[in-house]
PDB file of N, CA, C and O in Angstrom, chain B, residues numbered from 101:
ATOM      1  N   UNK B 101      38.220  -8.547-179.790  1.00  0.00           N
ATOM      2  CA  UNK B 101      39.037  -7.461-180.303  1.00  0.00           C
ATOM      3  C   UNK B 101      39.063  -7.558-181.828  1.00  0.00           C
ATOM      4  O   UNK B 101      39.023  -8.681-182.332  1.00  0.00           O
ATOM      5  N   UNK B 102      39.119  -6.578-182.528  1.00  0.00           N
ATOM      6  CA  UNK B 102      38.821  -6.693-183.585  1.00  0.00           C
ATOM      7  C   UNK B 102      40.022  -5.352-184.463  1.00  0.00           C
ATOM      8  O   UNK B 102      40.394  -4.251-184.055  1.00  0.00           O
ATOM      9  N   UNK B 103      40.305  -6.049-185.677  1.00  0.00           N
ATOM     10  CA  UNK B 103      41.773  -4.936-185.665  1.00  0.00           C
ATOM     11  C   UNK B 103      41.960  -4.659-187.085  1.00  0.00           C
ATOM     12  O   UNK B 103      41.414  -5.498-187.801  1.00  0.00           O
ATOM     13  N   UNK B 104      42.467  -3.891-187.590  1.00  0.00           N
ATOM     14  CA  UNK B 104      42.504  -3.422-189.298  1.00  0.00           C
ATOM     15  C   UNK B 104      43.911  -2.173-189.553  1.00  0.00           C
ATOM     16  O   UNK B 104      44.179  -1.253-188.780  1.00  0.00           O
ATOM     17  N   UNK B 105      44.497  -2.443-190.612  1.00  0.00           N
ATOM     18  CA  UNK B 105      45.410  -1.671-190.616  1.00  0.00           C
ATOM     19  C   UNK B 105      44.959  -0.796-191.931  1.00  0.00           C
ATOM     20  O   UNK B 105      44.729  -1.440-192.954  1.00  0.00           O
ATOM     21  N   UNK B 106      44.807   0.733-191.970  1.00  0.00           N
ATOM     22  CA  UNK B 106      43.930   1.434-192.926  1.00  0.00           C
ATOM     23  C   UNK B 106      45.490   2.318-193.543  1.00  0.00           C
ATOM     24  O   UNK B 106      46.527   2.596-192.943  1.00  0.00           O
ATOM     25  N   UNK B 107      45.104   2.540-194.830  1.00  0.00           N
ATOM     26  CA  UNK B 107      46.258   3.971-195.227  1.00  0.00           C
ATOM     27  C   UNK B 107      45.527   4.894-195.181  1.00  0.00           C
ATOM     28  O   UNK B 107      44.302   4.886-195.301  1.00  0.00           O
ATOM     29  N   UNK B 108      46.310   5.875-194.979  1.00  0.00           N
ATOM     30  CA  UNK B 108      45.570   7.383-195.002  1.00  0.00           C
ATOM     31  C   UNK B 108      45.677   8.031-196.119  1.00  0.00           C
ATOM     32  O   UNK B 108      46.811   8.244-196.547  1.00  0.00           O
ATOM     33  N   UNK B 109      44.740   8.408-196.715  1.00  0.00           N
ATOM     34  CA  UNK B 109      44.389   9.203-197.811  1.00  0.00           C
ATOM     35  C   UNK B 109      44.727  10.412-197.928  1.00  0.00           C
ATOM     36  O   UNK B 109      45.552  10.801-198.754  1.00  0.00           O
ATOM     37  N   UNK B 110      43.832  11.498-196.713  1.00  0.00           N
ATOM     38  CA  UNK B 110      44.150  12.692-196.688  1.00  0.00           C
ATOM     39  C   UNK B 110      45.068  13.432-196.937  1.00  0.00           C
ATOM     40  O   UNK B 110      45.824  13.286-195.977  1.00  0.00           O
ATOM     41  N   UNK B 111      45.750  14.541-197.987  1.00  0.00           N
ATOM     42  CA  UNK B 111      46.667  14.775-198.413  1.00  0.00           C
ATOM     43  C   UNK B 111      47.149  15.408-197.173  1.00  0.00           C
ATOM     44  O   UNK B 111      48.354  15.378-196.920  1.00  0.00           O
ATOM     45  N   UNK B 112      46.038  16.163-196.121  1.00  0.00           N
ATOM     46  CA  UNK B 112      46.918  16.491-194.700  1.00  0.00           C
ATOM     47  C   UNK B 112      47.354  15.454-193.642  1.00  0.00           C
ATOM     48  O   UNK B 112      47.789  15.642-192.506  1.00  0.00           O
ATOM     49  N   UNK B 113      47.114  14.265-194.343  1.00  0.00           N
ATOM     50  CA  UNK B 113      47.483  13.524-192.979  1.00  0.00           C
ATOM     51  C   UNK B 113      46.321  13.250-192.274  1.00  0.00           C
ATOM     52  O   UNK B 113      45.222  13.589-192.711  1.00  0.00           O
ATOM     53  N   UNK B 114      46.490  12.567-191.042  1.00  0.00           N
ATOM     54  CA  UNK B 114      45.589  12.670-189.317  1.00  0.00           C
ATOM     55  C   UNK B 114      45.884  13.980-188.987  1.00  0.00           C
ATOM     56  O   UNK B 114      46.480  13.981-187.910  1.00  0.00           O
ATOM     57  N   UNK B 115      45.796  14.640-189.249  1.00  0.00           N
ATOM     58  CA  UNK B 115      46.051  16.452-188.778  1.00  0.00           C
ATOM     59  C   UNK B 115      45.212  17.716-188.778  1.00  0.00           C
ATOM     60  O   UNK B 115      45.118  18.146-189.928  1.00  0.00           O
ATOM     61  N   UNK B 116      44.630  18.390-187.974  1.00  0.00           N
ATOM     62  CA  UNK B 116      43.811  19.116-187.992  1.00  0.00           C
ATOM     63  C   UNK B 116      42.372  18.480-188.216  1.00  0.00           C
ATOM     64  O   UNK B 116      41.640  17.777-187.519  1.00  0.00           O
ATOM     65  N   UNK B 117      42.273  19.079-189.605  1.00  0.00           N
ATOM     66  CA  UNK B 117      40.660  18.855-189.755  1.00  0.00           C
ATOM     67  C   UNK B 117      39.884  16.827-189.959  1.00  0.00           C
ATOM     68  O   UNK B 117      38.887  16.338-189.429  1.00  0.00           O
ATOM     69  N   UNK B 118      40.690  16.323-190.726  1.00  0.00           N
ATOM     70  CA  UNK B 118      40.818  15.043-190.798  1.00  0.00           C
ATOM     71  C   UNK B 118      41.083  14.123-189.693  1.00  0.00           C
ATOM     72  O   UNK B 118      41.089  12.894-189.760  1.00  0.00           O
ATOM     73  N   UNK B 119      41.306  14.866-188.650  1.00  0.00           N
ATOM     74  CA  UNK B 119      41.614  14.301-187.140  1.00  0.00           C
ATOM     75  C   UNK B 119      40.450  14.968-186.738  1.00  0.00           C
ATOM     76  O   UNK B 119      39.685  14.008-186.829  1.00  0.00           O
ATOM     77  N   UNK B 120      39.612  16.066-186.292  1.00  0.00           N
ATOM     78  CA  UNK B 120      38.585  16.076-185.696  1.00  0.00           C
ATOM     79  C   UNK B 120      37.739  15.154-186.393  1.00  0.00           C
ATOM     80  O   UNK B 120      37.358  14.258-185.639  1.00  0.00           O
ATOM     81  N   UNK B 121      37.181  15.023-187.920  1.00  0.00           N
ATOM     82  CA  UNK B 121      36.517  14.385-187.776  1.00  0.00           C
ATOM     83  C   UNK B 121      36.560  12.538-187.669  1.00  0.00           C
ATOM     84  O   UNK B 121      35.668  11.691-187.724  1.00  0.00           O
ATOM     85  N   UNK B 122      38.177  12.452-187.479  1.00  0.00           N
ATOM     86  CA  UNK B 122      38.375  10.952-187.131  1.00  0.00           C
ATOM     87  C   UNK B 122      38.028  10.975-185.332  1.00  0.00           C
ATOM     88  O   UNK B 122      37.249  10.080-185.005  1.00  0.00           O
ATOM     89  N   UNK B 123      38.281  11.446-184.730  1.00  0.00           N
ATOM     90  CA  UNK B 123      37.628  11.363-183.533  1.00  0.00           C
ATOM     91  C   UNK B 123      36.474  11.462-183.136  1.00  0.00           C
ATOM     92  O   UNK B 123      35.920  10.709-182.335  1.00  0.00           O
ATOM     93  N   UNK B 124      35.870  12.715-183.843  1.00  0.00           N
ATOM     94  CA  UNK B 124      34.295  12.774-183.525  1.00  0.00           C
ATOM     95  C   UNK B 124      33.532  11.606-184.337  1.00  0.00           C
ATOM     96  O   UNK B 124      32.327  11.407-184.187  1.00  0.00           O
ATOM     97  N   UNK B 125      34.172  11.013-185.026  1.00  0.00           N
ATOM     98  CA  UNK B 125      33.410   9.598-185.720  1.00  0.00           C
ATOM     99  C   UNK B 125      33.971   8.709-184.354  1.00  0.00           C
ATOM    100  O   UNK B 125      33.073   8.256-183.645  1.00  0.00           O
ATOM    101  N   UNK B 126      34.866   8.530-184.089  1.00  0.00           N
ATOM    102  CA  UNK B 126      35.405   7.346-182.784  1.00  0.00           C
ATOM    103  C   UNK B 126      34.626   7.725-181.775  1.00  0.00           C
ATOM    104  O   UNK B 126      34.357   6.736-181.093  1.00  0.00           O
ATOM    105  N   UNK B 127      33.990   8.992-181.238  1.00  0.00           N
ATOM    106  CA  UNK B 127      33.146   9.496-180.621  1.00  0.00           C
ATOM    107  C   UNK B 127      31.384   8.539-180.380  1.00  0.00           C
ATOM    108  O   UNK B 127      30.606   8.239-179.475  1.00  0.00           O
ATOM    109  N   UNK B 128      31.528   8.405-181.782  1.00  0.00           N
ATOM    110  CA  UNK B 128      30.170   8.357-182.042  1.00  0.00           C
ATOM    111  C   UNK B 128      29.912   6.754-181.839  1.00  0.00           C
ATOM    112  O   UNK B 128      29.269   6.253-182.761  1.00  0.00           O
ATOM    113  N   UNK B 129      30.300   5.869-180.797  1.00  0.00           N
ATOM    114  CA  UNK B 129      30.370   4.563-181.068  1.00  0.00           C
ATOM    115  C   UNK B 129      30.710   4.348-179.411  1.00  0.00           C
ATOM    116  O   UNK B 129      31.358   5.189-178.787  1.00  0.00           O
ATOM    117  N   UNK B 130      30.152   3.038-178.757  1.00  0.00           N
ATOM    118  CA  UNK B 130      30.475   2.428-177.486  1.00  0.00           C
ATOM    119  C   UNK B 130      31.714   1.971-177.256  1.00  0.00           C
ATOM    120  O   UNK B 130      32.370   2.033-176.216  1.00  0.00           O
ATOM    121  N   UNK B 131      32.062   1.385-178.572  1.00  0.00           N
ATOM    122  CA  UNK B 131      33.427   0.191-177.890  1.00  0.00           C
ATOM    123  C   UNK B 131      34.603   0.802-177.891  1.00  0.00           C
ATOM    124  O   UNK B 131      34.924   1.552-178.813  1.00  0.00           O
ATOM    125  N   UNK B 132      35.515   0.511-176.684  1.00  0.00           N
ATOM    126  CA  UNK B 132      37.222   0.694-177.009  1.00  0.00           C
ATOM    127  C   UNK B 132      38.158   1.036-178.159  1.00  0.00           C
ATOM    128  O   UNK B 132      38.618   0.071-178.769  1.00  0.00           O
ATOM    129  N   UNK B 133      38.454   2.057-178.487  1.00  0.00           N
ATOM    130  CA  UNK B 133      38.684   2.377-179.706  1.00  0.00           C
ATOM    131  C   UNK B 133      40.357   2.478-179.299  1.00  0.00           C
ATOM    132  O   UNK B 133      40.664   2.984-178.219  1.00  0.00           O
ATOM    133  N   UNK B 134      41.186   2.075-180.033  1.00  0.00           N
ATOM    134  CA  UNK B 134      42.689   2.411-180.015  1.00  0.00           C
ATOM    135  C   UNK B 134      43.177   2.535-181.803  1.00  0.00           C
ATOM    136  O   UNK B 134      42.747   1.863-182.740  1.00  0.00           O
ATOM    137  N   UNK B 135      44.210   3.644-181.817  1.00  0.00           N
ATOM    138  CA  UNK B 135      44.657   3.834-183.421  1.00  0.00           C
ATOM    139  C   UNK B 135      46.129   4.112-183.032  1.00  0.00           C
ATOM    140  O   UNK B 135      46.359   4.496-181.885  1.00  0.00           O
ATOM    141  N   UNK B 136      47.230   3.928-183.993  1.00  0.00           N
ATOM    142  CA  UNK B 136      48.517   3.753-183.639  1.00  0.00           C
ATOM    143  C   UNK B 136      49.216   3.890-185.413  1.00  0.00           C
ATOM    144  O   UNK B 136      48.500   3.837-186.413  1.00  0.00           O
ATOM    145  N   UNK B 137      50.519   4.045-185.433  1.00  0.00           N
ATOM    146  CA  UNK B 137      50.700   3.805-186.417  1.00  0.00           C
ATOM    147  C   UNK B 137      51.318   2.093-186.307  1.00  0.00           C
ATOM    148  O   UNK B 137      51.765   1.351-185.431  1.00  0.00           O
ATOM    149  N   UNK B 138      51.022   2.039-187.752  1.00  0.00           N
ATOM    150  CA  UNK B 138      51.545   0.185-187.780  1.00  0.00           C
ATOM    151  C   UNK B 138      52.855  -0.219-187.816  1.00  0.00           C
ATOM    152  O   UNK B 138      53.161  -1.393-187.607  1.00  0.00           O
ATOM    153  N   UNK B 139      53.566   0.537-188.031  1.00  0.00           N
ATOM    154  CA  UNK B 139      54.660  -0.025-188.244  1.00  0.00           C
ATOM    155  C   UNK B 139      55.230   0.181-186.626  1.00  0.00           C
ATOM    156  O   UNK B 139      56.323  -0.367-186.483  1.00  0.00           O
ATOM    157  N   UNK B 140      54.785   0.768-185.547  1.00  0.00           N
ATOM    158  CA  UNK B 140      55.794   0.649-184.110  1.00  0.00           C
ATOM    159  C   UNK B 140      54.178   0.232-183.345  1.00  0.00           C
ATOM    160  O   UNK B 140      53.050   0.314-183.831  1.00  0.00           O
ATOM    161  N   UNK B 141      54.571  -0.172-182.148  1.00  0.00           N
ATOM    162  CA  UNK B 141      53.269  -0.451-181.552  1.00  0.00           C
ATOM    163  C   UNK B 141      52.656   0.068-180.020  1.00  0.00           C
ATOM    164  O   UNK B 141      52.192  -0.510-179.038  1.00  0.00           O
ATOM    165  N   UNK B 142      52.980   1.763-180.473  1.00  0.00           N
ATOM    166  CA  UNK B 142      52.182   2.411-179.656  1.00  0.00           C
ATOM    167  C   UNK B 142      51.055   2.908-180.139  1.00  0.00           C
ATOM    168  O   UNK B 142      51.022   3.517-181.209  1.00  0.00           O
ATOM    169  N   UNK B 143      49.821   2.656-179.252  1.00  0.00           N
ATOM    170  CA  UNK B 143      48.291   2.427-179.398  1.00  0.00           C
ATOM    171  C   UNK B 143      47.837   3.858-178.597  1.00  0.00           C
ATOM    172  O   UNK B 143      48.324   3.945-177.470  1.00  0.00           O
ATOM    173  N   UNK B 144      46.953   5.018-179.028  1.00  0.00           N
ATOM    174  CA  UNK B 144      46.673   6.371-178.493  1.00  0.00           C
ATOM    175  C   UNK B 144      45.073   5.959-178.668  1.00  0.00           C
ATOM    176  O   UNK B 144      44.562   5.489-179.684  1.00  0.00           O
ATOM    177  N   UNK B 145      44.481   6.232-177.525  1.00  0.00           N
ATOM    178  CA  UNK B 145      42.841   6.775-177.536  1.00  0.00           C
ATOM    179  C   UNK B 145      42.117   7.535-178.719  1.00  0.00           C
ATOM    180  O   UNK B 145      41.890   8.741-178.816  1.00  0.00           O
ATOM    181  N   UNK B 146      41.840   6.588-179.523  1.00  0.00           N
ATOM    182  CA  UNK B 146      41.001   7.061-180.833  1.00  0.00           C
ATOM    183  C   UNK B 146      40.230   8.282-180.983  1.00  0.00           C
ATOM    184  O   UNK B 146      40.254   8.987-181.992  1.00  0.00           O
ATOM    185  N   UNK B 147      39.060   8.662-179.199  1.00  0.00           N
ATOM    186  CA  UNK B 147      38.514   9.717-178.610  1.00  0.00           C
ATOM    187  C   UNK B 147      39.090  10.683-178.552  1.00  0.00           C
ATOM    188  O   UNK B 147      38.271  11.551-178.254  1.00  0.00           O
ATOM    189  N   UNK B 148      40.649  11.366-178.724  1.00  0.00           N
ATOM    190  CA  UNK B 148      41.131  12.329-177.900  1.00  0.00           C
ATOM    191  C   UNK B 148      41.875  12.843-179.133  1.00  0.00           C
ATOM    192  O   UNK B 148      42.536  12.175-179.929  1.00  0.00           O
ATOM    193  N   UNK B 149      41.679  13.935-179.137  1.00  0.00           N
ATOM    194  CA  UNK B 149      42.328  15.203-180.345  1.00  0.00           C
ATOM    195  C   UNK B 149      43.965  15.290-180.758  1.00  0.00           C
ATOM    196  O   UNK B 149      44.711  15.345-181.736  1.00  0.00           O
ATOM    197  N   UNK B 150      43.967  15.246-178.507  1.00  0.00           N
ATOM    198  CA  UNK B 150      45.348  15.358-178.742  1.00  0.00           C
ATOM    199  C   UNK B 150      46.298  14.675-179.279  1.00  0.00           C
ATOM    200  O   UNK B 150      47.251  14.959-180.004  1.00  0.00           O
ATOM    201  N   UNK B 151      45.566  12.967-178.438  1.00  0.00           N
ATOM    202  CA  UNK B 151      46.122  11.810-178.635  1.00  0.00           C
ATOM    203  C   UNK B 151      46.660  11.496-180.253  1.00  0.00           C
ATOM    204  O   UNK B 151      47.841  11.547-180.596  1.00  0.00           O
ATOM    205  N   UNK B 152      45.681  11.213-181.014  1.00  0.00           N
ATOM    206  CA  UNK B 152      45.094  11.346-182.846  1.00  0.00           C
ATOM    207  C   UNK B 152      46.869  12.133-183.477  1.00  0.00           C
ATOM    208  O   UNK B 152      47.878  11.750-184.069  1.00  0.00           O
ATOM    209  N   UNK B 153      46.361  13.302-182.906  1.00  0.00           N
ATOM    210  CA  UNK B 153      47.149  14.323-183.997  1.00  0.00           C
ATOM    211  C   UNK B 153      48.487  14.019-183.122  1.00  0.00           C
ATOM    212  O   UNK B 153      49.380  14.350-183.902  1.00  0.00           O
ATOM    213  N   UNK B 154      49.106  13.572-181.934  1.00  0.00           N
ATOM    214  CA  UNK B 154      50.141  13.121-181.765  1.00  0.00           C
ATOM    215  C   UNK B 154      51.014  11.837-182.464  1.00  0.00           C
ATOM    216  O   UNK B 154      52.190  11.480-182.536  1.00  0.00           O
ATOM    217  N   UNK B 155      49.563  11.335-182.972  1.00  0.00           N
ATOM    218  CA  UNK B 155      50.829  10.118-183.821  1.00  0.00           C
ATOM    219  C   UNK B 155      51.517  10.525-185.071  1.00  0.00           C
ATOM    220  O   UNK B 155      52.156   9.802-185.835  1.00  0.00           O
ATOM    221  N   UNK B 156      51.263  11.922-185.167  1.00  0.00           N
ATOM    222  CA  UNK B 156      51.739  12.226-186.950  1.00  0.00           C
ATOM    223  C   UNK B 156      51.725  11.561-188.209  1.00  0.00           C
ATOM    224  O   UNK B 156      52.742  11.498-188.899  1.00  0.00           O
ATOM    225  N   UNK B 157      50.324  10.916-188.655  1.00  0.00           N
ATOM    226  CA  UNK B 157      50.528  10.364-189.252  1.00  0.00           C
ATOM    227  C   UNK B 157      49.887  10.861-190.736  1.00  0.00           C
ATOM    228  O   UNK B 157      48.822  11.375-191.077  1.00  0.00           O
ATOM    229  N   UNK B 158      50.906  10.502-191.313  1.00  0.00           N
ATOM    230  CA  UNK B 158      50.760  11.444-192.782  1.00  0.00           C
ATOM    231  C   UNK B 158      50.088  10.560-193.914  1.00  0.00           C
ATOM    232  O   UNK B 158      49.697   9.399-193.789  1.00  0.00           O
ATOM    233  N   UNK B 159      50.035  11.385-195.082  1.00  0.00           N
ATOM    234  CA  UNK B 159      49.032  11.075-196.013  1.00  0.00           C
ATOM    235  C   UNK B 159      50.300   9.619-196.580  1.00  0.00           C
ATOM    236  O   UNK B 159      51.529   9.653-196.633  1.00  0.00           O
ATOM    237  N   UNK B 160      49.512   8.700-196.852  1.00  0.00           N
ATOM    238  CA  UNK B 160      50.515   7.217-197.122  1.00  0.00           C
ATOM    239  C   UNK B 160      51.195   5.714-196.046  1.00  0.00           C
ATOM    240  O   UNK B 160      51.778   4.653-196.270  1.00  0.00           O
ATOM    241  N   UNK B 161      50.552   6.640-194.568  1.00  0.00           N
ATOM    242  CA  UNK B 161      51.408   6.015-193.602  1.00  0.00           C
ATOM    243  C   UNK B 161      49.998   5.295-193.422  1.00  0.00           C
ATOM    244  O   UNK B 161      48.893   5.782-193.663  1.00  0.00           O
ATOM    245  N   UNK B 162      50.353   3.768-192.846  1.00  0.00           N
ATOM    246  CA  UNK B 162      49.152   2.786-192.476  1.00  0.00           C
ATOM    247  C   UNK B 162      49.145   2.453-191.008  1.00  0.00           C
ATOM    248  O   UNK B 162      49.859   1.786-190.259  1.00  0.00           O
ATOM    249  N   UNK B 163      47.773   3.370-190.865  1.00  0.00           N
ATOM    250  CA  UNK B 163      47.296   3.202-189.599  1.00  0.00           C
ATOM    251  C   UNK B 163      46.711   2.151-188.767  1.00  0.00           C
ATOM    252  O   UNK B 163      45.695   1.580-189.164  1.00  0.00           O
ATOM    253  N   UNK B 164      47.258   1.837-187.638  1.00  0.00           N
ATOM    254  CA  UNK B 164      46.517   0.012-187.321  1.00  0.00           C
ATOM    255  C   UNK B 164      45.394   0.993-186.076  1.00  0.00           C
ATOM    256  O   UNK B 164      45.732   1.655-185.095  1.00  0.00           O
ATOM    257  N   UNK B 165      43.978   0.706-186.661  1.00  0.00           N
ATOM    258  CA  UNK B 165      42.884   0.664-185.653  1.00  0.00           C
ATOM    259  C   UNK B 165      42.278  -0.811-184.772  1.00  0.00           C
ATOM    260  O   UNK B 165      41.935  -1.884-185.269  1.00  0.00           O
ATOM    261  N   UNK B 166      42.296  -0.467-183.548  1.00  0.00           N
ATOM    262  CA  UNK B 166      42.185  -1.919-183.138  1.00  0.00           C
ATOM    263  C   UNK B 166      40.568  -1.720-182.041  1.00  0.00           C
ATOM    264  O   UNK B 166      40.402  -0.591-181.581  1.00  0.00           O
ATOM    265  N   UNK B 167      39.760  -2.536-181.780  1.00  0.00           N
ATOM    266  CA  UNK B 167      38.520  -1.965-181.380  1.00  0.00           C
ATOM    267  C   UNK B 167      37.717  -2.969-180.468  1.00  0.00           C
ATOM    268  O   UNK B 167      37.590  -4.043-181.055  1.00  0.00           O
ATOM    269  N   UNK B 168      37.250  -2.964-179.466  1.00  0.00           N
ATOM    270  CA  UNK B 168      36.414  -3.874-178.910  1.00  0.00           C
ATOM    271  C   UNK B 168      35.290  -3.594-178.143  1.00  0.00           C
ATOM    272  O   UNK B 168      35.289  -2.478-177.625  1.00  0.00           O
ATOM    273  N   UNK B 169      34.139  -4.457-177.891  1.00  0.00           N
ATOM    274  CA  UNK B 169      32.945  -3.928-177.952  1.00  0.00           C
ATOM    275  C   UNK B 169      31.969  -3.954-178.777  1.00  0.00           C
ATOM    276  O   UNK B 169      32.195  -3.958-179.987  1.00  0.00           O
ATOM    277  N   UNK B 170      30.758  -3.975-178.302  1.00  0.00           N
ATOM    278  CA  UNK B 170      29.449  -4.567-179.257  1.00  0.00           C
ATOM    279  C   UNK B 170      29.499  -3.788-180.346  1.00  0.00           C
ATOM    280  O   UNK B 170      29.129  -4.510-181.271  1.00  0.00           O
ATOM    281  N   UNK B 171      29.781  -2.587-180.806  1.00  0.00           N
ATOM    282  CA  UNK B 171      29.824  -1.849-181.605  1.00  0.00           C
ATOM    283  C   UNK B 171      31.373  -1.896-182.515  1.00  0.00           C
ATOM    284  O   UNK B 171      31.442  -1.259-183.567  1.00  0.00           O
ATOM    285  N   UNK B 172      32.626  -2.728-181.992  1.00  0.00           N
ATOM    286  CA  UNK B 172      33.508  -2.809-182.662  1.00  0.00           C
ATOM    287  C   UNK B 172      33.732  -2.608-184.316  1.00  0.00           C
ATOM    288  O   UNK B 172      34.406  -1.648-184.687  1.00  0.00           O
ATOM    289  N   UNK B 173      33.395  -3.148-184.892  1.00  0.00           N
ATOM    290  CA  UNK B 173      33.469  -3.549-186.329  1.00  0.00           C
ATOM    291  C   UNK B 173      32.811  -2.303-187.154  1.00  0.00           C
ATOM    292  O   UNK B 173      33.301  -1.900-188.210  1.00  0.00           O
ATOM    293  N   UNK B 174      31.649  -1.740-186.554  1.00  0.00           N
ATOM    294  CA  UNK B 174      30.949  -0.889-187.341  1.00  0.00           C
ATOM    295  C   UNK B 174      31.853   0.404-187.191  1.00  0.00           C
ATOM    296  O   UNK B 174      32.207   1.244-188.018  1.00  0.00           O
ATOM    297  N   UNK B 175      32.113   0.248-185.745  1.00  0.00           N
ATOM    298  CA  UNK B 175      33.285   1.724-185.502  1.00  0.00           C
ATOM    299  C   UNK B 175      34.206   1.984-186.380  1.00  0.00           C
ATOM    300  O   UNK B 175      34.475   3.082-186.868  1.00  0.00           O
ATOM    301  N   UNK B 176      34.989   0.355-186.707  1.00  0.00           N
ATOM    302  CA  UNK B 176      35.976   0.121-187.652  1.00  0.00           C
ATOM    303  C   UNK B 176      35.895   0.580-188.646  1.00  0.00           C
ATOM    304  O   UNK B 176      36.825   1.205-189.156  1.00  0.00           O
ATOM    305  N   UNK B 177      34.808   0.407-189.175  1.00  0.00           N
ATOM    306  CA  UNK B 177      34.287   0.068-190.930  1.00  0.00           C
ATOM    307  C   UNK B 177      33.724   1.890-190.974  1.00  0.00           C
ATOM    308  O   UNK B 177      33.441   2.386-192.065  1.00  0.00           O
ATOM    309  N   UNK B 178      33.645   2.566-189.922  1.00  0.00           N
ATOM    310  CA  UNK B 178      33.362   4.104-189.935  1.00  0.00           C
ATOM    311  C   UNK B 178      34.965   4.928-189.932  1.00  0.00           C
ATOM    312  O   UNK B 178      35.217   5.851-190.707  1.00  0.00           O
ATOM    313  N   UNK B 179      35.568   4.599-189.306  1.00  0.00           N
ATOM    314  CA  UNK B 179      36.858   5.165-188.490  1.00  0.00           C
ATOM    315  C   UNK B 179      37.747   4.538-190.434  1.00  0.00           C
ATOM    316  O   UNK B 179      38.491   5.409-190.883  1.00  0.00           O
ATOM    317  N   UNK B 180      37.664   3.630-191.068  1.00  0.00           N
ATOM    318  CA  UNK B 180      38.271   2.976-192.117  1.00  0.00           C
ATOM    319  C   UNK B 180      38.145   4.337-193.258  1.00  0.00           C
ATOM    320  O   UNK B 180      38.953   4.941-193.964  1.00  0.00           O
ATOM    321  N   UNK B 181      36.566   4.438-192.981  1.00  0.00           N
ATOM    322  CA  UNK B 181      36.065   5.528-194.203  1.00  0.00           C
ATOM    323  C   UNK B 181      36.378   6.379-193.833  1.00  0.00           C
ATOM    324  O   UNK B 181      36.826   6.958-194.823  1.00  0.00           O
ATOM    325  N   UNK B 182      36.548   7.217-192.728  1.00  0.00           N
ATOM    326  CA  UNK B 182      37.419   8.176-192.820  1.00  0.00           C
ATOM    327  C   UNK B 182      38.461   8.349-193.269  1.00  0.00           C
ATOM    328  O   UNK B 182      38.696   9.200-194.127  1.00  0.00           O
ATOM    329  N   UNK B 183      39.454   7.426-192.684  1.00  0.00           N
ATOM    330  CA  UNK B 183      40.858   7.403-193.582  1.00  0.00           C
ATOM    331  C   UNK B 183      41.151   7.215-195.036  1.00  0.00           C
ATOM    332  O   UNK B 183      42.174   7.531-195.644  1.00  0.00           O
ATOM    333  N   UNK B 184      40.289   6.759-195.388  1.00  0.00           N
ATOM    334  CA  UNK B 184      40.595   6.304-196.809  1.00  0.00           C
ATOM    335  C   UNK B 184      39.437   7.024-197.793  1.00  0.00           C
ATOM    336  O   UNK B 184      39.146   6.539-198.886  1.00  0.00           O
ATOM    337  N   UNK B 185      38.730   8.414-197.190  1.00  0.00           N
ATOM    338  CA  UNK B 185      38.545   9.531-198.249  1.00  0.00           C
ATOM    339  C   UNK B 185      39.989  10.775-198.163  1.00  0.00           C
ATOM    340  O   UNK B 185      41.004  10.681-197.473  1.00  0.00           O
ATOM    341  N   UNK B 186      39.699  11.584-198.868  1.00  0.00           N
ATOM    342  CA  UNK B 186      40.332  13.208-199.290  1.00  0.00           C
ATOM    343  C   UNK B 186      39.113  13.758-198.394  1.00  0.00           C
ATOM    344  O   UNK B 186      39.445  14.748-197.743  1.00  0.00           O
ATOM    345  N   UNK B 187      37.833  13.366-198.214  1.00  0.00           N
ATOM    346  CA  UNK B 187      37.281  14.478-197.823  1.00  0.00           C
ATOM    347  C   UNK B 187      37.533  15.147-196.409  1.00  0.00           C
ATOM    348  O   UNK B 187      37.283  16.346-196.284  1.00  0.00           O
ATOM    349  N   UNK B 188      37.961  14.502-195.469  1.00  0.00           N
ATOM    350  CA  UNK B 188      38.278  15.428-194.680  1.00  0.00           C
ATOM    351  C   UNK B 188      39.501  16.522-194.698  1.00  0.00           C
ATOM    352  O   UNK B 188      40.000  17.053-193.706  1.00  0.00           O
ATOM    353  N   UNK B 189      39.806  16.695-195.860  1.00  0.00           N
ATOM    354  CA  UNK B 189      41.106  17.367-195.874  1.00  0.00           C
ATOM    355  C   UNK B 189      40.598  18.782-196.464  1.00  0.00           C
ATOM    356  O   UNK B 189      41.332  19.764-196.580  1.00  0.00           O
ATOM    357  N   UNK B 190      39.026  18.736-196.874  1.00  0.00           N
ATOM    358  CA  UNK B 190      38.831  20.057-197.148  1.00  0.00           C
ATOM    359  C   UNK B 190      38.869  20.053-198.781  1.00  0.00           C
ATOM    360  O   UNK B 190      38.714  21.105-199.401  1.00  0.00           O
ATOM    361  N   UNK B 191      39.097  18.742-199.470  1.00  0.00           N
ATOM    362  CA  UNK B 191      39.435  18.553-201.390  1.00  0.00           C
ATOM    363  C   UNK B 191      38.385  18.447-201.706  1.00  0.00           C
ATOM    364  O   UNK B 191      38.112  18.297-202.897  1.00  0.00           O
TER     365      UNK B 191
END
């Protein structure tokens, strides 16, 4: 298991557009993907739109991604760069 706590950049947050493409990047990878916010410790399916944009997590709040599987780390180190550009926010 392999685990990282990221801030979010995006001035929208995990919301809308910055959430599709945080999923369709969690998409793109084999291993177990879970994302949550860090500070409480409920864990939502990294894969799922709904899941994502249910944690509300806004531009400043630090997201804990946790990951397992041969592909773990790279998922991480993809799912990381998402959070920590503006570009999915459309800037």
């Amino acid at each position: 298991m392999t685990d990282r706590v990221v801030t979010v950049v995006p001035e929208a947050g995990l919301h809308a557009r910055p959430a599709a493409e945080f999923v369709e990047t969690a998409n793109e990878y084999d291993c177990k993907i879970e994302a949550g916010l860090a500070d409480n410790g409920e864990r939502v399916d990294a894969r799922s739109m709904l899941a994502v944009t249910s944690l509300g997590a806004g531009c400043g709040d630090n997201v804990a991604l946790s990951a397992e599987g041969e592909d773990a780390e790279d998922a991480l180190d993809a799912l990381e760069a998402v959070l920590s550009t503006s570009e999915g926010d459309g800037g």
